[in-house]
NUZAKE-625220 format. One record per residue (C-alpha): residue number from 1; x, y, z. Coordinates in steps of 0.25 Angstrom, whole numbers, plus 5000, padded with zeros to 4 digits. Layout:
BEGIN
NUM X Y Z $
...
***
This chain:
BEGIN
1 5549 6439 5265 $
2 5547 6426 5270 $
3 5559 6417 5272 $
4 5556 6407 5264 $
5 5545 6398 5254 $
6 5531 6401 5258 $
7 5528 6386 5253 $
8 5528 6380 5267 $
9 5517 6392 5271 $
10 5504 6388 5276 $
11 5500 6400 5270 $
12 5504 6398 5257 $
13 5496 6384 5256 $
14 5484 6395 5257 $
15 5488 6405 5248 $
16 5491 6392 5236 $
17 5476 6389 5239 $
18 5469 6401 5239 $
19 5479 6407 5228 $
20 5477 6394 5220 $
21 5460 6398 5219 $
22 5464 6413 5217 $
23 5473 6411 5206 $
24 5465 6404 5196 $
25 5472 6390 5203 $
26 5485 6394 5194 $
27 5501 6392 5196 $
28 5502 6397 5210 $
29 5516 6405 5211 $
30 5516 6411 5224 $
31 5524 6409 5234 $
32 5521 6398 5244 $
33 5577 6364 5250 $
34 5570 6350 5246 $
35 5563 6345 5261 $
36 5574 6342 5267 $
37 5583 6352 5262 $
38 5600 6355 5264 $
39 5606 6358 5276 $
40 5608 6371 5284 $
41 5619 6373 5293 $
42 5612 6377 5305 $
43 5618 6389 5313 $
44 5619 6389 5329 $
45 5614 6403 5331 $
46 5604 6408 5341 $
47 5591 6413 5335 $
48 5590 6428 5334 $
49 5582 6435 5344 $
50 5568 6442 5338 $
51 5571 6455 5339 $
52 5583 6460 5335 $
53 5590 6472 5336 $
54 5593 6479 5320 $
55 5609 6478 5325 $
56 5606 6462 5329 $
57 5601 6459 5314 $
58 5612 6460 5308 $
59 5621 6447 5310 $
60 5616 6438 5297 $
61 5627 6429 5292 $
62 5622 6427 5278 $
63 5616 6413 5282 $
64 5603 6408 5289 $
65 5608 6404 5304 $
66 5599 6395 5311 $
67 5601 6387 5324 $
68 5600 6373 5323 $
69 5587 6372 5329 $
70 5582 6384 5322 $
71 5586 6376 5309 $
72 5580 6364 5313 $
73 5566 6371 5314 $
74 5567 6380 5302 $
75 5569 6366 5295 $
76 5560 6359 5301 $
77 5549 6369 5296 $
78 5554 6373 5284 $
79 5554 6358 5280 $
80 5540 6355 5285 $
81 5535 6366 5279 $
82 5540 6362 5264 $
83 5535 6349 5267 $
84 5522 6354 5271 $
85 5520 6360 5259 $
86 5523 6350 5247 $
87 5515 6342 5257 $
88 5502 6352 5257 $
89 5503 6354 5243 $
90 5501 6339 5241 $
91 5491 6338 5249 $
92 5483 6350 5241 $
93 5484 6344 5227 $
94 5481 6330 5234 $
95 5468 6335 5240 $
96 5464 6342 5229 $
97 5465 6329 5219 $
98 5458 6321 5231 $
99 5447 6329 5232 $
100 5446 6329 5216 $
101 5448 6311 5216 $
102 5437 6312 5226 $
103 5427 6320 5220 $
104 5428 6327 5231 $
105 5427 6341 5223 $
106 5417 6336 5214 $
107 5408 6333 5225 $
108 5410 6346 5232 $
109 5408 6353 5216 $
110 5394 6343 5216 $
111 5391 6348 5228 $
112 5392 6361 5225 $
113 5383 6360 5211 $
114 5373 6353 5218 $
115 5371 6366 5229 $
116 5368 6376 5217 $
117 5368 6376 5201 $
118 5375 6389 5200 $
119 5390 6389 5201 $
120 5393 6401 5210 $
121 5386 6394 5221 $
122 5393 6381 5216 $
123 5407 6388 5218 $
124 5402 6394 5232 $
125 5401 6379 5237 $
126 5412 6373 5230 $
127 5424 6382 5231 $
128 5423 6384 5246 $
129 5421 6369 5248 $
130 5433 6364 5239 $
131 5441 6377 5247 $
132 5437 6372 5261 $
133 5438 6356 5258 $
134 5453 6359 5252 $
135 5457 6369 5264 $
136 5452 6357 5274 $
137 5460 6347 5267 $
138 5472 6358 5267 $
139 5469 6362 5283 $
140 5479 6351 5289 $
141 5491 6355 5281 $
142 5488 6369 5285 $
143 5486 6365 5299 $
144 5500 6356 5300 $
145 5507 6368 5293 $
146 5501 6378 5303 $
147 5505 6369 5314 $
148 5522 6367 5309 $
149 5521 6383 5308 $
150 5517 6383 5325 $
151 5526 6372 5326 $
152 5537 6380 5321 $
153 5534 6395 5327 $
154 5529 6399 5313 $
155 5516 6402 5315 $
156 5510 6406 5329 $
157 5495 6408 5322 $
158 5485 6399 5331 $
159 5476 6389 5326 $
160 5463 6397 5326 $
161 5470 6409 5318 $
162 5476 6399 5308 $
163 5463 6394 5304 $
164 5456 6406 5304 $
165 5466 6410 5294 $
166 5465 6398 5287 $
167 5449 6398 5286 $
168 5452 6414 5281 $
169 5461 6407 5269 $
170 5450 6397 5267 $
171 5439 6409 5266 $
172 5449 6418 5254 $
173 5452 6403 5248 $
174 5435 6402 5244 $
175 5433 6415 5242 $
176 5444 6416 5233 $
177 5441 6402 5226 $
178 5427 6407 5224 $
179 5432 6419 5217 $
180 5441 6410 5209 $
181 5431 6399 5207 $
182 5423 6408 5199 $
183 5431 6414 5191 $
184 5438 6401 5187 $
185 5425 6395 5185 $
186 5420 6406 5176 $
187 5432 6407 5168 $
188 5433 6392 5165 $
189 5419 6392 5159 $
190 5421 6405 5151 $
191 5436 6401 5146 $
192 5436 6384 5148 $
193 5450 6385 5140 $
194 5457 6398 5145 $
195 5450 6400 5156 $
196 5465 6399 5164 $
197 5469 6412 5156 $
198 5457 6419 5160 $
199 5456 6414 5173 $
200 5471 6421 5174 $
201 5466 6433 5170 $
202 5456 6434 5179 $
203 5465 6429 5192 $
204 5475 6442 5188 $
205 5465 6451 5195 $
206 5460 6442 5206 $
207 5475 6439 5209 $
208 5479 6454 5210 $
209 5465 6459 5218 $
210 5470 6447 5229 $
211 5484 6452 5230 $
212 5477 6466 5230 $
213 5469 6463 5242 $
214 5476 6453 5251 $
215 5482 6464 5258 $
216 5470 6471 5261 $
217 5460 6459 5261 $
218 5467 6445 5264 $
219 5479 6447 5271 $
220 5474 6454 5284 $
221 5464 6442 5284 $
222 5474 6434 5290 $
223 5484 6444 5296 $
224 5484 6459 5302 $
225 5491 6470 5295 $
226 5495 6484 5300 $
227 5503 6495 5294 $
228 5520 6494 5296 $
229 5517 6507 5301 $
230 5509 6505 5313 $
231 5518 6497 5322 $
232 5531 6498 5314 $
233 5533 6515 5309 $
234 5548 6513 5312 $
235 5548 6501 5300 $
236 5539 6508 5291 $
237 5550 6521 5291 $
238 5560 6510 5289 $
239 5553 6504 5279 $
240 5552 6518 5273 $
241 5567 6520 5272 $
242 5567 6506 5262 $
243 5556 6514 5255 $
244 5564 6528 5254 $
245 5576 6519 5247 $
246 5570 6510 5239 $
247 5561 6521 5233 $
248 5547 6513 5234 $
249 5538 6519 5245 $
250 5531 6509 5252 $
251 5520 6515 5259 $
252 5519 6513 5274 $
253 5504 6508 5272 $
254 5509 6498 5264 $
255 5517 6493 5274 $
256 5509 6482 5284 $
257 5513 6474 5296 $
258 5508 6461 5295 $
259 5505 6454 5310 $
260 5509 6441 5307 $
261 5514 6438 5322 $
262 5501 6433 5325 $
263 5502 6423 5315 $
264 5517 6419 5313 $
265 5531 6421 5319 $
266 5537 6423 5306 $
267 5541 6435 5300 $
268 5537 6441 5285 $
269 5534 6453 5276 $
270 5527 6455 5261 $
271 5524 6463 5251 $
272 5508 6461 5249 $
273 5498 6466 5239 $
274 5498 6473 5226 $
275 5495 6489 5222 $
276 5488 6496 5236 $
277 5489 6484 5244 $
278 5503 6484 5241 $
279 5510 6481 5254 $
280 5522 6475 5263 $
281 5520 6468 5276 $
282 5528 6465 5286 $
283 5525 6454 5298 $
284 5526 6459 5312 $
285 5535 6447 5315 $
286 5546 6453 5305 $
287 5546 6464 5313 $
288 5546 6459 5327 $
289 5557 6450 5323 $
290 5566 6455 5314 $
291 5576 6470 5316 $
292 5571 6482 5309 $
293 5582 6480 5297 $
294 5578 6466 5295 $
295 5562 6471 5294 $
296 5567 6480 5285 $
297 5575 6471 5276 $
298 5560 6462 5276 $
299 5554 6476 5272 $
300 5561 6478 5261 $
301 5561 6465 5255 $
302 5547 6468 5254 $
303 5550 6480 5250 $
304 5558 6472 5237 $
305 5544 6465 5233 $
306 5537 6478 5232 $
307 5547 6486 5226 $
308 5550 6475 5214 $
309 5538 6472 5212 $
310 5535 6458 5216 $
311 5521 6458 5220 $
312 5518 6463 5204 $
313 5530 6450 5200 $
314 5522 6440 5209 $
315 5510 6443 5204 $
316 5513 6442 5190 $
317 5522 6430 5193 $
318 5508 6424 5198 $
319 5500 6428 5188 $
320 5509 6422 5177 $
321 5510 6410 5186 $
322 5495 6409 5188 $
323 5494 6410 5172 $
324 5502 6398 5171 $
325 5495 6390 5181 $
326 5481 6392 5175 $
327 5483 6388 5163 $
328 5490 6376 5170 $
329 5479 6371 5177 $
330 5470 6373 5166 $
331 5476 6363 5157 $
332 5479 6355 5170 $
333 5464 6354 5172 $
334 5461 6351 5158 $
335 5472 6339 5161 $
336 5466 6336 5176 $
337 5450 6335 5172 $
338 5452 6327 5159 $
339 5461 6317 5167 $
340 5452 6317 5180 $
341 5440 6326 5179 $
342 5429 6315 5179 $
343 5437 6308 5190 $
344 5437 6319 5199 $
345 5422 6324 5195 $
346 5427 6338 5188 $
347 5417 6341 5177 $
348 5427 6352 5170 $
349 5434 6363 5173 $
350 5422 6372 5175 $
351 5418 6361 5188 $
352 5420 6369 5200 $
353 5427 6354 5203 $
354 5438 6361 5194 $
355 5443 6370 5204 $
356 5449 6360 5212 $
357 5455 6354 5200 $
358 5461 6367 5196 $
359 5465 6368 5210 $
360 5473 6357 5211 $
361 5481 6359 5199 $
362 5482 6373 5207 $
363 5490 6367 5217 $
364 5499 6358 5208 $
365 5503 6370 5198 $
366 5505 6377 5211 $
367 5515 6370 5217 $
368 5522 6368 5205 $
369 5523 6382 5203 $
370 5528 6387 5218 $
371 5541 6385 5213 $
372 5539 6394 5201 $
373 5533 6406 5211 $
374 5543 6403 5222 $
375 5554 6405 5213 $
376 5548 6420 5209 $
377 5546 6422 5223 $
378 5559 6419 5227 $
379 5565 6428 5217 $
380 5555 6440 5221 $
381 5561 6436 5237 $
382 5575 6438 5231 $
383 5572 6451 5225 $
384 5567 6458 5237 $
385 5578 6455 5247 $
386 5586 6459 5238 $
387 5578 6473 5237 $
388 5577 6473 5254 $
389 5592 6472 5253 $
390 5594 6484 5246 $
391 5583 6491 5253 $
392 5588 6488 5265 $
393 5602 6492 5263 $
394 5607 6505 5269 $
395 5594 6506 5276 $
396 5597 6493 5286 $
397 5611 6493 5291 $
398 5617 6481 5286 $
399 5604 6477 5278 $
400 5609 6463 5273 $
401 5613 6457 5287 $
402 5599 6463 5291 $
403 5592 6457 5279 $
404 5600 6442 5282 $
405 5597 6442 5297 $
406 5581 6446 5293 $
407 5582 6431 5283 $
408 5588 6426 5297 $
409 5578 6430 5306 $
410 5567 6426 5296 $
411 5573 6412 5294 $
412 5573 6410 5309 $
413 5559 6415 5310 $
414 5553 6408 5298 $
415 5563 6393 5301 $
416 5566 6395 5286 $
417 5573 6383 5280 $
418 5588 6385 5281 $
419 5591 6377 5267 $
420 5579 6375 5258 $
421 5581 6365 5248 $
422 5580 6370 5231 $
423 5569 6364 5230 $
424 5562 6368 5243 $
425 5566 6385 5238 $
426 5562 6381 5224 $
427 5547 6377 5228 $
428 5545 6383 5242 $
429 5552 6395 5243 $
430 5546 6410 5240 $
431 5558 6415 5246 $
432 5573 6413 5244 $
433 5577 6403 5255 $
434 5579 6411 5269 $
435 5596 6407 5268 $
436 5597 6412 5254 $
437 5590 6427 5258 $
438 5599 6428 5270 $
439 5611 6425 5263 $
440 5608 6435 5252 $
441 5604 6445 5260 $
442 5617 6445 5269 $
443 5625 6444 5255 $
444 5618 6454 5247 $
445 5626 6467 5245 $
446 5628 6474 5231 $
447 5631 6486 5238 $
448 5645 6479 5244 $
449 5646 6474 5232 $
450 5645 6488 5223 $
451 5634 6480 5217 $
452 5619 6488 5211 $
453 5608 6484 5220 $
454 5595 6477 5214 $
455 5584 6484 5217 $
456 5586 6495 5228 $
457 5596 6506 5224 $
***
């Protein structure tokens, strides 16, 4: 449910890396105008107070208001945030060929020979160290990044907690690579020609057990999760109602509270897992800061990925996209050690030295496909407004009004860009921009229009 692409993310950074090592280092599809942008007609218009009353949440005009100084910020950010990441990405490809010029992997895969003869303990020494020597070279982006967030009221998460989340990512990132290593290694010497087609079919399982576990396993690593029920009983019989009329249950165990106020002051909610650990959660901050209807509206939203079936879609997408991109990168590192395997000291593609080749070609095939996986996303976004808009209607009075002030209040509290470029949307943006949502929500009404509903009858 967030308001905008996930590109300029901290988090996401992470995710491409560790995601890049768990994939088989394939097209990475997941989510993650031109700087500078159009102009937006700032509003005068005092900021809305936290809490609000369900009668007080009901005044959206069908565009996104923002003081002048509220405008300023949300562009400021927004900006920096898009330059930051064309910036990082440039500097992870650039480190990675450095370190292969230099021989810098090369030495670390000699070092790593010279410790044992056998290449589990080989793997064991070099993975981490490549792992480790790539997050060091990383930490300052990460650093500046978590800084603009304090800067702007993003994030409220204190130093020490950030690093020790970050040295958590770093610790999934080896044992992850570890598991990847090996099977990558062992594949390309069993299959040296199709070893991207079975190296595929051996990431379908690993894929699906992560996403299987992530609720249960990584996810609380980094945040704490309570039942809906215990703190919020009023929402989950609200909840219920949306449940009753859409004909799909949703279980209150599956519904979680996720206290992400410790971390952030903005405001969120997602659909997570796949088969039992299936589930929605809700931030606290969306709570706190938005009126019962407007929680509802996020609720069922989420309510429009489980019901269409999006985790199943993405997952699929992915897959297919993770296909593509090994094969890819196999010709591309046929291509890459003819042309400059001697120079950078990579035996063949079997040399652990390899992975950092593959790893590279990772990164570009990545970034050239976050258009490709933002564009899905966004249409999956699209899809399940518009099924928490029909949801929501007769169950929230006035539900579109409550629905466009609930993009209003996340815009204020996220400093979403007021006017993102094409280009910005067409490479960044996971979601449909924060002014185009608001203004579908406050204008979609087939009943009005004696028109059938999409999805909810």
């Amino acid at each position: 449910m967030r308001n905008e692409g996930e590109g300029k993310r901290e988090a996401e950074w992470r995710k491409r890396r560790w995601l890049a090592w768990l994939c088989g280092l394939g097209l990475l599809l997941i989510a993650t105008g031109s700087i500078g942008g159009g102009r937006f007609a700032a509003q005068e218009q005092a900021k809305p107070e936290a809490h609000r009353s369900e009668g007080q949440s009901k005044q959206s005009t069908g565009q996104f208001r923002l003081s002048r100084e509220e405008y300023e910020k949300a562009v400021a950010y927004s900006r920096a945030g898009y330059i930051l990441y064309f910036v990082a990405t440039a500097w992870e490809i650039l480190v990675l060929i450095l370190l292969l010029q230099r021989r810098v992997v090369a030495g670390l895969r000699d070092f790593a020979e010279a410790r044992s003869g056998k290449r589990v303990w080989q793997s064991l020494i070099f993975v981490p160290a490549m792992i480790l020597l790539l997050a060091a070279l990383d930490l300052p982006i990460g650093v500046y990044w978590h800084r603009l967030s304090l800067h702007y009221s993003q994030s409220v998460q204190g130093w020490g907690s950030w690093f020790w989340d970050r040295a958590k990512g770093q610790f999934l990132s080896i044992v992850f690579g570890l598991i990847i290593a090996w099977i990558l290694i062992a594949v390309m010497h069993w299959k040296p020609r199709s070893w991207w087609l079975y190296f595929w079919f051996a990431s379908i399982p690993l894929v699906l057990f992560v996403i299987l576990i992530s609720p249960w396993v990584l996810d609380p690593m980094f945040n704490t999760f309570r039942p809906l029920s215990e703190k919020h009983p009023d929402l989950v019989e609200s909840i219920g109602k949306l449940t009753a009329r859409a004909g799909m249950p949703i279980p209150p165990e599956r519904m979680f509270l996720m206290e992400a106020s410790a971390k952030t002051n903005q405001i969120n909610a997602y659909v997570t897992g796949i088969g039992a650990s299936k589930r929605v959660v809700v931030w606290d901050n969306t709570i706190r800061k938005m009126a019962p209807g407007e929680v509802l509206f996020v609720v069922g939203h989420e309510m429009g990925h489980y019901a269409l079936g999006h985790v199943v879609k993405g997952i699929a997408f992915a897959l297919a996209g993770i296909l593509i991109g090994l094969y890819v990168a196999y010709r591309a590192l046929q291509w890459a050690l003819r042309l400059s395997g001697e120079r950078w000291g990579v035996r063949g593609q079997r040399d652990w030295a390899a992975l950092a080749v593959l790893l590279l070609i990772a990164n570009v095939i990545g970034f050239l496909g976050d258009p490709i996986g933002n564009g899905f996303s966004r249409r999956l976004e699209h899809d399940a407004d518009v099924y928490g808009l029909e949801v929501t209607h007769g169950i929230v009075p006035d539900s579109a009004e409550v629905a466009a002030h609930a993009f209003q209040i996340m815009g204020e509290l996220d400093l979403a860009d007021p006017n993102p470029s094409w280009f910005i949307t067409l490479w960044l943006y996971s979601h449909p921009p924060l002014v185009e949502r608001l203004k579908f929500a406050h204008d979609y009404d087939p009943w009005g229009q004696g028109e059938p509903t999409k999805y909810v009858k």
